[in-house]
C-alpha positions, -999 to 999 in steps of 0.1 A, spaced: -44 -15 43 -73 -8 65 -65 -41 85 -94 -67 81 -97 -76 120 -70 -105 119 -82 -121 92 -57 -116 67 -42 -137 39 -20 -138 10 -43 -139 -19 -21 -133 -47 10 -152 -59 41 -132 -69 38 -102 -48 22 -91 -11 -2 -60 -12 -4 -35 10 -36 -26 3 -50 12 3 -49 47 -7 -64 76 7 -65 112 -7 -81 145 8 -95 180 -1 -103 208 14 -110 235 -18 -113 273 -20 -134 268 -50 -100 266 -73 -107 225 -77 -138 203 -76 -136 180 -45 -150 149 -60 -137 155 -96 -100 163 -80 -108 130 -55 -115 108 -85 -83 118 -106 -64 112 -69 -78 78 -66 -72 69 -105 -33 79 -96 -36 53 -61 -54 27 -88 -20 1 -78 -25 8 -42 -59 -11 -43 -88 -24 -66 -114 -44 -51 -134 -13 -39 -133 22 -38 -153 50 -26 -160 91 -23 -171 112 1 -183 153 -3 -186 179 22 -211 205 11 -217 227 41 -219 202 67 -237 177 49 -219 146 40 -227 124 12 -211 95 -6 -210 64 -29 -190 35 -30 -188 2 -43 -170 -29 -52 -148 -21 -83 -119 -1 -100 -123 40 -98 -133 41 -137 -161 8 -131 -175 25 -96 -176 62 -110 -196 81 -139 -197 118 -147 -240 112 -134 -220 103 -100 -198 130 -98 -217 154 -103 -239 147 -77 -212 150 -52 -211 185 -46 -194 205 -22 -161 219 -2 -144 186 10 -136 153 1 -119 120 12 -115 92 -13 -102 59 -10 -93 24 -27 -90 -5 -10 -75 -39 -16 -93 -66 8 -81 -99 20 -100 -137 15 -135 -131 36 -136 -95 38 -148 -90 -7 -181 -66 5 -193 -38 0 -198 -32 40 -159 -29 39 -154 -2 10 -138 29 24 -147 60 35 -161 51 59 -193 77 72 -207 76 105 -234 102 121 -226 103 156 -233 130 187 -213 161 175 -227 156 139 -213 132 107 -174 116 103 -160 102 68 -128 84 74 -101 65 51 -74 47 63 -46 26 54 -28 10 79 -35 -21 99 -40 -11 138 -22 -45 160 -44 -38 190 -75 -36 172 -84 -70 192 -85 -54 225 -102 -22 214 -134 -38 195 -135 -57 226 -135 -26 245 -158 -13 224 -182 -42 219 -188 -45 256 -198 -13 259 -223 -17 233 -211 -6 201 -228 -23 172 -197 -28 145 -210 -29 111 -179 -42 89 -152 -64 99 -121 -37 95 -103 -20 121 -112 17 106 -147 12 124 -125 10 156 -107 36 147 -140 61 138 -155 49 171 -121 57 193 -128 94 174 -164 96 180 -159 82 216 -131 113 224 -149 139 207 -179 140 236 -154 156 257 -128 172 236 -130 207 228 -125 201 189 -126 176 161 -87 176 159 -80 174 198 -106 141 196 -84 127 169 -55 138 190 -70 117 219 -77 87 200 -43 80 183 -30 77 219 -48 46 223 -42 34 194 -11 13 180 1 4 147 1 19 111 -20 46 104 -23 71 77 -58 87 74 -78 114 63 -107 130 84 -136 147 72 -156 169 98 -182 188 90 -159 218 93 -126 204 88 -101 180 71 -76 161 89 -46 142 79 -24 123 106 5 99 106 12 70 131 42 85 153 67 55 135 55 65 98 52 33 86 26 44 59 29 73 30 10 102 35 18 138 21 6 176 12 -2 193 -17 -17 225 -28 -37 248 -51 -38 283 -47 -55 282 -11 -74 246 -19 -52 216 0 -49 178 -8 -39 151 12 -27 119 -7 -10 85 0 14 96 -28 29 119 -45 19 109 -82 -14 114 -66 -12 152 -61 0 153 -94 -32 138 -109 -48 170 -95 -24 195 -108 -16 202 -65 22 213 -61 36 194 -35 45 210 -5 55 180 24 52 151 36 30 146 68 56 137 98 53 107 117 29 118 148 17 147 133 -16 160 128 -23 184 100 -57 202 99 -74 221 64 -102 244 76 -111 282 65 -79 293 83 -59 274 60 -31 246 72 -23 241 106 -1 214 124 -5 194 156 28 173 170 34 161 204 69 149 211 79 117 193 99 90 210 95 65 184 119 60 155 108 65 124 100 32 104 86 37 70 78 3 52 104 -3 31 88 -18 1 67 12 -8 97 18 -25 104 -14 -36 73 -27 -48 39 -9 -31 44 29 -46 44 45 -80 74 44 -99 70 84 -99 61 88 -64 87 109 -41 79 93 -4 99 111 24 121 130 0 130 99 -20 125 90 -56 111 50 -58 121 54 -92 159 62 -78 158 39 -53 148 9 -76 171 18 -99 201 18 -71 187 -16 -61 193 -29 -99 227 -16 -94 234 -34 -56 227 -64 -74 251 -58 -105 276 -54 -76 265 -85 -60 271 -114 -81 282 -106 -117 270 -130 -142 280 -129 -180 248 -123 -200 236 -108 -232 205 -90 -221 188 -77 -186 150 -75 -189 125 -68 -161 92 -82 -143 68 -53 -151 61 -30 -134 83 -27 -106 113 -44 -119 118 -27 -147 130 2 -126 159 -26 -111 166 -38 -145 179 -4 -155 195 1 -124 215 -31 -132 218 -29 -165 235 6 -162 260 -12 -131 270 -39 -157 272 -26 -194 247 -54 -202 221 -35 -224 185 -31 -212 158 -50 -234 117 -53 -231 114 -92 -229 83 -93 -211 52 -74 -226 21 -70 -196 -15 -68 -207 -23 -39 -189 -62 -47 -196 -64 -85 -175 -84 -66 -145 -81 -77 -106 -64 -113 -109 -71 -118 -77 -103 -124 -77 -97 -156 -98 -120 -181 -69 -96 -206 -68 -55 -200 -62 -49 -225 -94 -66 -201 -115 -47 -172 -103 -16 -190 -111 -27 -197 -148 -35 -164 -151 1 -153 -154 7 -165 -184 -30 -142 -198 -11 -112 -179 26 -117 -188 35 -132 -223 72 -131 -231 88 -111 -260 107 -141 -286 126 -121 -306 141 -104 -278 152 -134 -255 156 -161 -279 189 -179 -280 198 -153 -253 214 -155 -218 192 -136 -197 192 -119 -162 158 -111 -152 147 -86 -125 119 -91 -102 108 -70 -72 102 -100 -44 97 -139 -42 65 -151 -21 56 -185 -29 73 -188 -60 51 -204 -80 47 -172 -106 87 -165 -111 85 -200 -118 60 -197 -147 76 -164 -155 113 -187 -161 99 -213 -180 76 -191 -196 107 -169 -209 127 -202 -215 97 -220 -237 105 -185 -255 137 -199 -268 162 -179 -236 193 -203 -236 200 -190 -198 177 -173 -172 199 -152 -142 171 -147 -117 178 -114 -99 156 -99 -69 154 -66 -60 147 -72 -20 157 -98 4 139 -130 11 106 -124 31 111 -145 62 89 -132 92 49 -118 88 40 -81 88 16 -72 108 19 -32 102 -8 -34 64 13 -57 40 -6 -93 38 23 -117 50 5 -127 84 22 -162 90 56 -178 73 33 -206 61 34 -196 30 68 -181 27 89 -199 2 121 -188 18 111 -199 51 113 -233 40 134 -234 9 174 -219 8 180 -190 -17 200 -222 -39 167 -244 -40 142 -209 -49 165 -208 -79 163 -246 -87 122 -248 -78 122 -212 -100 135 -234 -125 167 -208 -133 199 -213 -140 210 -189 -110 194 -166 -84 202 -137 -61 184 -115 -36 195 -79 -24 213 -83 6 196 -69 39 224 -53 45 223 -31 12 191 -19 21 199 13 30 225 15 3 196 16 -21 176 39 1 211 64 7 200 68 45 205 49 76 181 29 93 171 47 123 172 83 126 154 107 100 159 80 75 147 52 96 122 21 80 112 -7 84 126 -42 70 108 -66 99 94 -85 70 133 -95 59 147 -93 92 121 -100 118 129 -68 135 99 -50 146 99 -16 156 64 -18 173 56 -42 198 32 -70 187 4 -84 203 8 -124 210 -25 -134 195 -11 -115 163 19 -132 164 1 -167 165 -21 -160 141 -54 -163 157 -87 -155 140 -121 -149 157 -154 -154 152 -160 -114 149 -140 -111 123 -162 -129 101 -183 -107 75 -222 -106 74 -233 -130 44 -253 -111 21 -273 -131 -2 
């Protein structure tokens, strides 16, 4: 996410979001920026859609448009094709409660000394605090409430005395902790760089001699860009008429990709890191078959993301693989329901179960993650009102227990459902006849890695191990008063 300046909440039942995609080109005339940027961002759709945004390079001069919205509601061919030019950074963005304007839609474009900046980031910076502080007291003006404006300033601040756009970026990311994936656009240039733990996607794909930057992988193939690798954690990659070059200090850090991009926040048929999610899922279904065998007739999944699992598991145990839940792919953004009763009733307009597939049968269902728990308890008694004689509730992760602070939107245990509940009393309050979570120690069996080295992510959310250090105001949970958005009326 681009990190709303500690203000973050979980909005949604049923899953966290992670809120953001970027996506990046730098074109030899062999694709249209904004064109290639819109199919990009249509592929990132699941990684946010509250807002979304584009901005065009043509010869130095940057313009843009963005709005509240999904990518087809924002964007029209009139649009389009008024962004013309070399470049392009896109983005879509999933905001927290407080932070729904249009101030806070991504890319962000600032004019500043050495000319004009787009950024888009996803990420969520944990010393933001100090820095707008910095900032603010040396008289910068902050126009949004999210800490890519910190991020643009730290840039714009370093590039008065750096040499070139990429050595200011350079500059800047030493200050800076957290998650960060991001795309630059210079007048001249386009930059991608990673946070030197890699705890967000980011990758490269190319065209002829045109390059594109994306969140993931599906993303370059909206474009029709082969893929060519993943940005390393730490690294800076420049696009510019001199084609691809890469910038890498020495990284102490171990590597510490979030670990539910594969389980949840990516595309099934996204490759992060040189792993399928779609493999990895399904090897989570499979963990789980191992885990705690339960005689059934069918396996069925939560879509999306558990459908993967369900395979996986259904594969592990002989127990055949049936649709039992049907999605209404057409509901829109539940989450802007105003009021969290309505967001809960709106599972049942989003979810509707299949009759002549459960009914009278004993069923383990797959689901991706437990929050709260009040939507795998209207998905249960949904599936049981159906006619299911038995529901075997099956999760493909391990119970969230501590906050992230690194860009997924758990900031407290508050609302944590396993914090206060054991894994027996989820599956009684679930309302199913039994439950399990993947183990944490299986994660890396569904991943095939280890945990550190080239492999390395990051479970903090499961096992409140974090590979960064965290500020204490974060870790309390403060808000402040800047964080609170200009009303518009």
């Amino acid at each position: 996410m681009d990190g709303d300046l500690l203000n973050r909440s979980v909005t949604e039942p049923g899953h966290p979001h992670e809120e953001c995609g970027v996506f990046g080109v730098y074109s030899d005339g062999t694709l249209d920026p904004a064109y290639a940027t819109y199919n990009g961002l249509l592929a990132l759709q699941h990684r946010g859609q509250e807002s979304c945004g584009i901005a065009v390079n043509d010869r130095g001069v940057i313009s843009y448009y963005k709005d509240m919205g999904l990518v087809t509601e924002v964007f029209s061919h009139e649009i389009l094709n008024h962004l013309k030019g070399q470049m392009s950074v896109g983005h879509v963005r999933y905001s927290t409660a407080g932070a729904s304007i249009r101030e806070n839609a991504q890319p962000l474009v600032m004019n500043y000394i050495k000319g004009t900046l787009a950024i888009a980031h996803n990420g969520n910076l944990t010393n933001a605090y100090e820095l707008h502080q910095l900032l603010a007291r040396q008289g910068c003006i902050f126009q949004t409430t999210i800490d890519t404006e910190v991020f643009a300033y730290m840039i714009a601040r370093e590039r008065v005395n750096a040499p070139s756009i990429e050595e200011a970026v350079r500059r800047a990311t030493k200050k800076i902790r957290g998650a960060y994936s991001m795309v630059i656009m210079s007048p001249q240039k386009l930059i991608a760089a990673r946070d030197a733990h890699g705890f967000r996607p980011l990758c490269i794909g190319r065209v002829n001699h045109s390059y594109v930057f994306a969140s993931e992988t599906c993303a370059l193939d909206a474009c029709g860009a082969e893929f060519v690798r993943d940005v390393l954690p730490g690294e800076i990659v420049v696009a510019d008429q001199n084609g691809l070059r890469s910038i890498r200090d020495p990284v102490t850090e171990k590597k510490s990709l979030c670990i539910f991009e594969y389980i949840y926040f990516a595309r099934t048929d996204s490759v992060i890191d040189g792993i399928s999610v779609y493999e990895a899922r399904k090897e989570a279904g499979r963990l789980l078959a191992r885990q705690n065998p339960v005689d059934a007739d069918i396996v069925i999944g939560v879509p999306e993301s558990g459908i993967d699992a369900a395979i996986g598991y259904s594969e592990e145990s002989g127990i055949p693989y049936q649709k039992g839940i049907v999605k209404n792919s057409y509901i829109g953004r539940t989450f802007i329901k105003p009021s969290q009763s309505e967001r809960e009733n709106s599972v049942r307009i989003k979810l509707n179960a299949l009759h002549t597939a459960v009914k009278g049968k004993r069923v383990v269902m797959l689901d991706d993650s437990i929050v709260r728990g009040t939507t795998s308890a209207r998905i249960v008694s949904m599936l049981k009102k159906a006619g299911a004689k038995e529901i075997h509730l099956r999760i493909s992760s391990p119970p969230f227990l501590w906050p992230c602070y690194y860009g997924t939107d758990i900031p407290s245990k508050e609302g944590l459902i396993a914090c206060h509940h054991s894994v027996e009393e989820i599956g009684k309050l679930s309302f199913a006849d039994s439950i399990d979570f993947l183990k944490l120690e299986n994660l890396p069996k569904m991943l095939k890695v280890s945990k550190t080295g080239c492999g390395g992510y990051c479970d903090a959310c499961f096992s409140g191990e974090y590979p960064a250090e965290i500020p204490d105001y974060l870790v309390a949970n403060k808000h402040y008063d800047y964080c609170k958005p200009i009303q518009r009326l």
